[in-house]
C-alpha positions in Angstrom: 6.7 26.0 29.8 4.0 23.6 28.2 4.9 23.4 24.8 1.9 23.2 22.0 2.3 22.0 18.3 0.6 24.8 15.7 -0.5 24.3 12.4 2.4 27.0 10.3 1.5 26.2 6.9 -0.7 23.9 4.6 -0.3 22.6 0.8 -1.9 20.5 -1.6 -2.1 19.2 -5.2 -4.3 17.4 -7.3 -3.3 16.0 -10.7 -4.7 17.5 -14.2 -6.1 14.4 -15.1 -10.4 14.5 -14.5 -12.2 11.3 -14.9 -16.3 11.4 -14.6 -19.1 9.7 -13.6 -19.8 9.7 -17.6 -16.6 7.8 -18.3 -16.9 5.4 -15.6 -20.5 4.3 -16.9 -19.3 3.6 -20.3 -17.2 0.5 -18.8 -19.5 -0.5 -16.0 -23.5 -0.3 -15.2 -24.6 2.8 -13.4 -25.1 6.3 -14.1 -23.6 10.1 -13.5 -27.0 10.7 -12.0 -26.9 7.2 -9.8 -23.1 7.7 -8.5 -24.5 11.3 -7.5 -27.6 10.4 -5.6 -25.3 7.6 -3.2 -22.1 9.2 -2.8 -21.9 12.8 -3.9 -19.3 12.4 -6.6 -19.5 14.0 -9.7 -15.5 12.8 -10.4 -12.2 12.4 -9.4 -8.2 13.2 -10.0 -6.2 10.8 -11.6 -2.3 10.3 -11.1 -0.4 10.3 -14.7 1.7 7.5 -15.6 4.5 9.7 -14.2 3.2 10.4 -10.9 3.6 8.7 -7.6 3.2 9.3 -3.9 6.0 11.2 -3.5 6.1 13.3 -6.7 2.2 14.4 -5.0 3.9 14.5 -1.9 6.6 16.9 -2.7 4.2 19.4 -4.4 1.6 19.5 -1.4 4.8 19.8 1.3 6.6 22.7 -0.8 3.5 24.5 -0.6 3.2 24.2 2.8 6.6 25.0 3.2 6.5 27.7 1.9 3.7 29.0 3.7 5.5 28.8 6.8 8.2 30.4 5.5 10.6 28.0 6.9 14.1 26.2 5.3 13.8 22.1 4.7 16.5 21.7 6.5 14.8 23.1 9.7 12.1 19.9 9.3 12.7 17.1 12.6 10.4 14.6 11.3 8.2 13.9 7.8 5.8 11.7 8.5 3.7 10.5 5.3 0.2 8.9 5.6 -0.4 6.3 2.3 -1.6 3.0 1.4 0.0 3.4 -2.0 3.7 3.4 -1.3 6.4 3.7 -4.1 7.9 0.8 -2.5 7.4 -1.5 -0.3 10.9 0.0 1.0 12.5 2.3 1.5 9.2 4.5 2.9 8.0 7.0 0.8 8.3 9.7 3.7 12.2 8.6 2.9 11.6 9.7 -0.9 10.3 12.9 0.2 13.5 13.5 2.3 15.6 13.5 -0.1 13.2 15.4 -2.6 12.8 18.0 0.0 16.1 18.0 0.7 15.2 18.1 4.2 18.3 16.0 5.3 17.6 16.6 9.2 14.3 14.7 9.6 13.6 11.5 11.1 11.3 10.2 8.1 8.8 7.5 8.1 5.2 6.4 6.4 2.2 5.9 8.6 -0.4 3.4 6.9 -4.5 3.3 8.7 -6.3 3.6 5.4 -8.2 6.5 4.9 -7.6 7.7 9.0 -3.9 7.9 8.0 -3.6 11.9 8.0 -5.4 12.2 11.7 -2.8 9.0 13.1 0.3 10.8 11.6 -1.0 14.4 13.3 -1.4 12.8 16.4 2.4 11.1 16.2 3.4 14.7 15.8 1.4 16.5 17.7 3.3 13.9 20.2 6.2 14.3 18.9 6.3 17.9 19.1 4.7 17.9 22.6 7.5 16.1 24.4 10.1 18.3 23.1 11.5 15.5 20.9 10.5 17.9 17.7 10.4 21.4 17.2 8.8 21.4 13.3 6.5 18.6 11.4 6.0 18.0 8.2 2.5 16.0 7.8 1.6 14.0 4.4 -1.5 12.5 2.9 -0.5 11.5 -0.7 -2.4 8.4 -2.4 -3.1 6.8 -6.0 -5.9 4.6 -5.3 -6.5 5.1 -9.1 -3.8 1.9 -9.3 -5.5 0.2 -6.4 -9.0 0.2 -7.6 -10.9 -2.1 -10.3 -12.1 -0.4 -13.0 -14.4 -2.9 -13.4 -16.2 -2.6 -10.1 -19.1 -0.6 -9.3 -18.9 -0.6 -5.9 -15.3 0.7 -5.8 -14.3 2.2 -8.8 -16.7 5.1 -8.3 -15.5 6.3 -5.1 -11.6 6.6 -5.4 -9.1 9.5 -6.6 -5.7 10.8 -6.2 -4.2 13.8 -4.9 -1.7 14.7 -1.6 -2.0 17.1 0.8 0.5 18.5 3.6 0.4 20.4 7.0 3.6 21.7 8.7 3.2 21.5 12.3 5.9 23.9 14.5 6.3 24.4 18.4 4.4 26.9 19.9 3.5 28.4 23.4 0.4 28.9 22.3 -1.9 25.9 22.2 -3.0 24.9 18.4 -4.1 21.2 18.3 -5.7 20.8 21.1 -6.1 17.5 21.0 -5.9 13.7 19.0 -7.8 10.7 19.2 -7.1 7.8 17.2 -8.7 4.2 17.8 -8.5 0.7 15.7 -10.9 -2.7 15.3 -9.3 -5.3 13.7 -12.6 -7.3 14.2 -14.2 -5.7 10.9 -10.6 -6.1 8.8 -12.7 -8.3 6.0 -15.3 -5.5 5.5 -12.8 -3.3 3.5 -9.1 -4.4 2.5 -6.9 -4.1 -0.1 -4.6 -7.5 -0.4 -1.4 -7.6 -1.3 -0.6 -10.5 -4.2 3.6 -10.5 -3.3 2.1 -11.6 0.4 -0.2 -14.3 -0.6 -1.0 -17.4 1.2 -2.4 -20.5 0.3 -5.8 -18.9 1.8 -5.9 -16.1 -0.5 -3.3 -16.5 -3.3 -5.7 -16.2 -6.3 -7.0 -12.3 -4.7 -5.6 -9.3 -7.0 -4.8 -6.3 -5.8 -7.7 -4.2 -5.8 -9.9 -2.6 -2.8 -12.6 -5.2 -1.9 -15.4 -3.3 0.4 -19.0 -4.2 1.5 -20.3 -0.9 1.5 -23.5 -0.7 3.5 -21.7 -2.5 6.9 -18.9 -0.4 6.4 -21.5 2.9 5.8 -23.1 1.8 9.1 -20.0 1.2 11.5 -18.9 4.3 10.2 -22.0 6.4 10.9 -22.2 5.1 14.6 -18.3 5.1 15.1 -17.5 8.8 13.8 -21.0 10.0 16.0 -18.7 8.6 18.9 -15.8 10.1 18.3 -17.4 13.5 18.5 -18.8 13.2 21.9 -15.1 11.6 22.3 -13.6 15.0 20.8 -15.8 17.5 22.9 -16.0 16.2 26.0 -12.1 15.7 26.4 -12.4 19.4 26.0 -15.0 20.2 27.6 -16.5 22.0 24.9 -20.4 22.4 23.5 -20.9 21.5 19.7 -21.8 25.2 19.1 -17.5 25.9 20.0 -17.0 24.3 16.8 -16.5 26.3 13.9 -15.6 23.9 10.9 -16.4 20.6 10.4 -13.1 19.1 7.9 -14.6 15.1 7.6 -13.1 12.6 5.7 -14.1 12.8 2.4 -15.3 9.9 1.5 -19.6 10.1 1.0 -21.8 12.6 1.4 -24.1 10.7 3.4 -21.6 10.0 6.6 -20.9 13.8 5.9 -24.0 15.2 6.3 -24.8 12.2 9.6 -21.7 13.8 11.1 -23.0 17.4 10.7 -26.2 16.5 12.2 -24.7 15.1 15.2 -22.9 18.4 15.6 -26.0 20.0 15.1 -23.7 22.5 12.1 -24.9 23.6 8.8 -23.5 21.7 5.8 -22.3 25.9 5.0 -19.3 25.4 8.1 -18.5 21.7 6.6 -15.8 21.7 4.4 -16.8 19.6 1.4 -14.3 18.1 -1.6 -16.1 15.8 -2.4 -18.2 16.2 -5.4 -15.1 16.7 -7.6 -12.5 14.9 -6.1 -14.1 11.7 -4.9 -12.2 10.0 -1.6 -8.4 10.2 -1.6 -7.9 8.1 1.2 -5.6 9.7 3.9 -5.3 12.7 1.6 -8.7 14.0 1.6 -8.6 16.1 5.3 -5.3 17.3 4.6 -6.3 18.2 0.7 -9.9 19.7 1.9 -8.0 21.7 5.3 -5.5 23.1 2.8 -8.3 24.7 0.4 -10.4 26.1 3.2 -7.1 27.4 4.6 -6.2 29.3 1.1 -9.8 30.0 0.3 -10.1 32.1 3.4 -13.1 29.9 4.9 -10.6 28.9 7.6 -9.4 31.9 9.6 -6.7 32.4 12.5 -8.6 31.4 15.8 -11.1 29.2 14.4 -11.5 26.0 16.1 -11.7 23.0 13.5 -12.9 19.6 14.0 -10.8 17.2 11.3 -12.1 13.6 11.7 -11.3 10.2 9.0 -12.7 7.1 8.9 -10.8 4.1 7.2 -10.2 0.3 7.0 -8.7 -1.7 9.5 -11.3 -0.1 10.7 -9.6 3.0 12.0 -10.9 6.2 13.4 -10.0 9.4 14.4 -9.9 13.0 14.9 -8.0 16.0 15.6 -9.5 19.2 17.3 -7.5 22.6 15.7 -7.2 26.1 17.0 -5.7 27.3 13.8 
């Protein structure tokens, strides 16, 4: 019997903490209206002092725990998607073991930027597929809030926090139909994140804040996600029109409305976060999924297209039957 992985349950969180456009500009030059107009944010989550990855974590996977109705215990594999570990070791998906108390599964952090949440779907979905795994629990949990300077236009407007979770479990009946991840290390200087501890002579003076030429990486992405689409539909063999929700990255409105167009769907069957959540990295599919999901946008026998853009560059996307 083929065996399928299913999407059984979805979570999220966001923490209480709002910062706007409005407080941004009173530390750097721009404008609620000027963020607006570019990206689409009106403002974002922020972490509290006593939040981290996995505390985010936890919350979004209990959710979606409990929406399948299943025991930790029963879990094979956690595997989290973040660029903003606890530690450099152990792994945060390690952290969430033990919080979850999930003391069966194989536990391990995924990190491709903001792509992160469609690479660790596709892992399980293999996973799962081979018989190696019977239940998945998926994460996307990042404070980019501690990654970002403050004192950077071009950054500091973009980024937020939050996790979000989807439990994947086996199924005869076919649910992700399929994954398609891809990576370019030729564009690495574009958008990057360095890490001072790991400094070479080369870059030792280079803090630890998300450096990003916006406009090159706004075009790659454009073309690169319009691929991946045709990638998506054609592997199986479906028409645009089979598509009934668009869940994009979310990281600007722009390359969210360019992917719509290329689908030829409505911005009314995109699922959009956006405006008051700004881009949480590998997060943001699995945080926007999870509210259509509970909102009741997203019904049983929908078919979803989830697809990420991030730096390294990587790419992907993940075609649902929910």
């Amino acid at each position: 019997m083929i065996r399928f992985s299913r999407v059984i349950g979805t979570g999220g969180y966001l923490p209480e903490k709002v910062r706007t456009n409005e407080e941004i500009s009173q530390t750097v030059d721009t404008s609620d209206s000027w963020i607006y107009e570019r990206t689409g944010i009106k403002s974002r989550r922020i972490a509290g002092a006593d939040e981290s990855a996995a505390s985010m974590a936890e919350i979004a996977a209990r959710q979606a725990i409990e929406a399948a109705g299943c025991d930790p215990e029963t879990i094979d594999l956690i595997i989290v998607a973040t660029g903003t570990p606890d530690h450099v070791y152990p792994s945060t998906g390690c952290i969430l073991q033990q919080l979850l108390g999930a003391k069966n599964a194989v536990s391990f952090d995924v990190q491709a930027a903001c792509s992160g949440s469609i690479f660790a779907l596709s892992i399980a979905d293999q996973y799962i597929k081979s018989g190696a795994a019977k239940t998945v629990l998926v994460v996307g949990s990042e404070i980019c809030s501690r990654i970002v300077d403050w004192t950077d236009r071009g950054t500091c407007i973009l980024f937020g926090d939050g996790a979000g979770a989807i439990l994947l479990g086996a199924s005869d009946e076919a649910g992700v139909l399929s994954t398609h991840i891809h990576s370019d290390g030729e564009y690495k200087d574009l958008l990057y994140c360095p890490n001072p501890q790991a400094a070479t002579e080369t870059n030792k003076h280079e803090a630890g804040f998300i450096s990003m030429r916006g406009n090159e990486v706004f075009k790659v992405a454009v073309n690169t996600l319009g691929r991946i689409v045709d990638e998506t539909l054609e592997a199986n063999n479906m028409d645009k029109s089979n598509i009934d929700w668009l869940v994009p990255h979310q990281a600007n409105i722009r390359i969210i409305v360019a992917t719509a167009k290329k689908l030829k769907m409505s911005m009314d069957q995109v699922v959009v976060t956006l405006e008051h959540q700004g881009n949480t990295s590998s997060a943001s599919v699995l945080i926007a999924f999870n509210e259509a999901v509970r909102d009741g946008r997203i019904q049983r026998g929908h078919v979803i297209l989830l697809e990420a853009f991030g730096a390294g560059f990587t790419w992907g996307s993940a075609l649902i039957k929910y």
